[in-house]
C-alpha positions, 0 to 999 in steps of 0.5 A, a space after each residue: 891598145 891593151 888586151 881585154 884580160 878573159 874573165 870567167 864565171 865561177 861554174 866554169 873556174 870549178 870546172 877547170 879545177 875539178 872542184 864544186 862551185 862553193 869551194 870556189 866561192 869560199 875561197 873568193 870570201 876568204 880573199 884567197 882568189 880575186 874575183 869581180 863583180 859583174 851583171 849575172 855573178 862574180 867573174 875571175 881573170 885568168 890571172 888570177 886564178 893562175 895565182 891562186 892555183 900557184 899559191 893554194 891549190 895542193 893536187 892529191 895526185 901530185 902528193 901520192 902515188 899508187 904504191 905510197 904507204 902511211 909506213 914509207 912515208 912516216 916510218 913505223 908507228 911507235 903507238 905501243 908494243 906488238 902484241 903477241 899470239 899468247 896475248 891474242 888468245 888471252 884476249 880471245 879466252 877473256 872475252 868468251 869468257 865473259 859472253 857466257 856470263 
């Protein structure tokens, strides 16, 4: 005879992937996660979830690290010229100038 597979409720599946209960329910209404319905709320098998987690789950730890930089990673930014002291102080001169006004 087959194994009864373990189903599990949505409280326990947000537990064990560390988000809150609602982005579990978002994902079961946008099909992204197969869940069914049972007596007392929605239910998910483990394999299932492993397949969601395989397709759509994207860990933040596994994307950084403690030393990443926006710079490393997409090189220097190209959002205009750098601005020299003499603009800076240009600048400064500016807006004390206005302030007296």
């Amino acid at each position: 005879m087959g194994e009864v597979e373990r189903l599990m409720t949505v409280n326990r599946v947000a537990m064990i992937v560390s988000v809150h209960p609602e982005t579990i329910r978002r994902a079961i209404r946008a099909r992204k996660l197969g869940a069914y319905r049972a007596p007392g709320g929605l239910r998910i098998s483990e394999t299932d979830l492993k397949a969601y987690l395989d397709t759509y789950h994207c860990p933040a730890s596994e994307m950084t690290s403690r030393t990443w930089s926006y710079v490393e990673a997409n090189g220097p930014s190209s959002g205009g010229k750098k601005g020299s002291v003499s603009d800076f102080r240009q600048a400064l001169r500016t807006k004390n100038a206005l302030a007296r006004r």
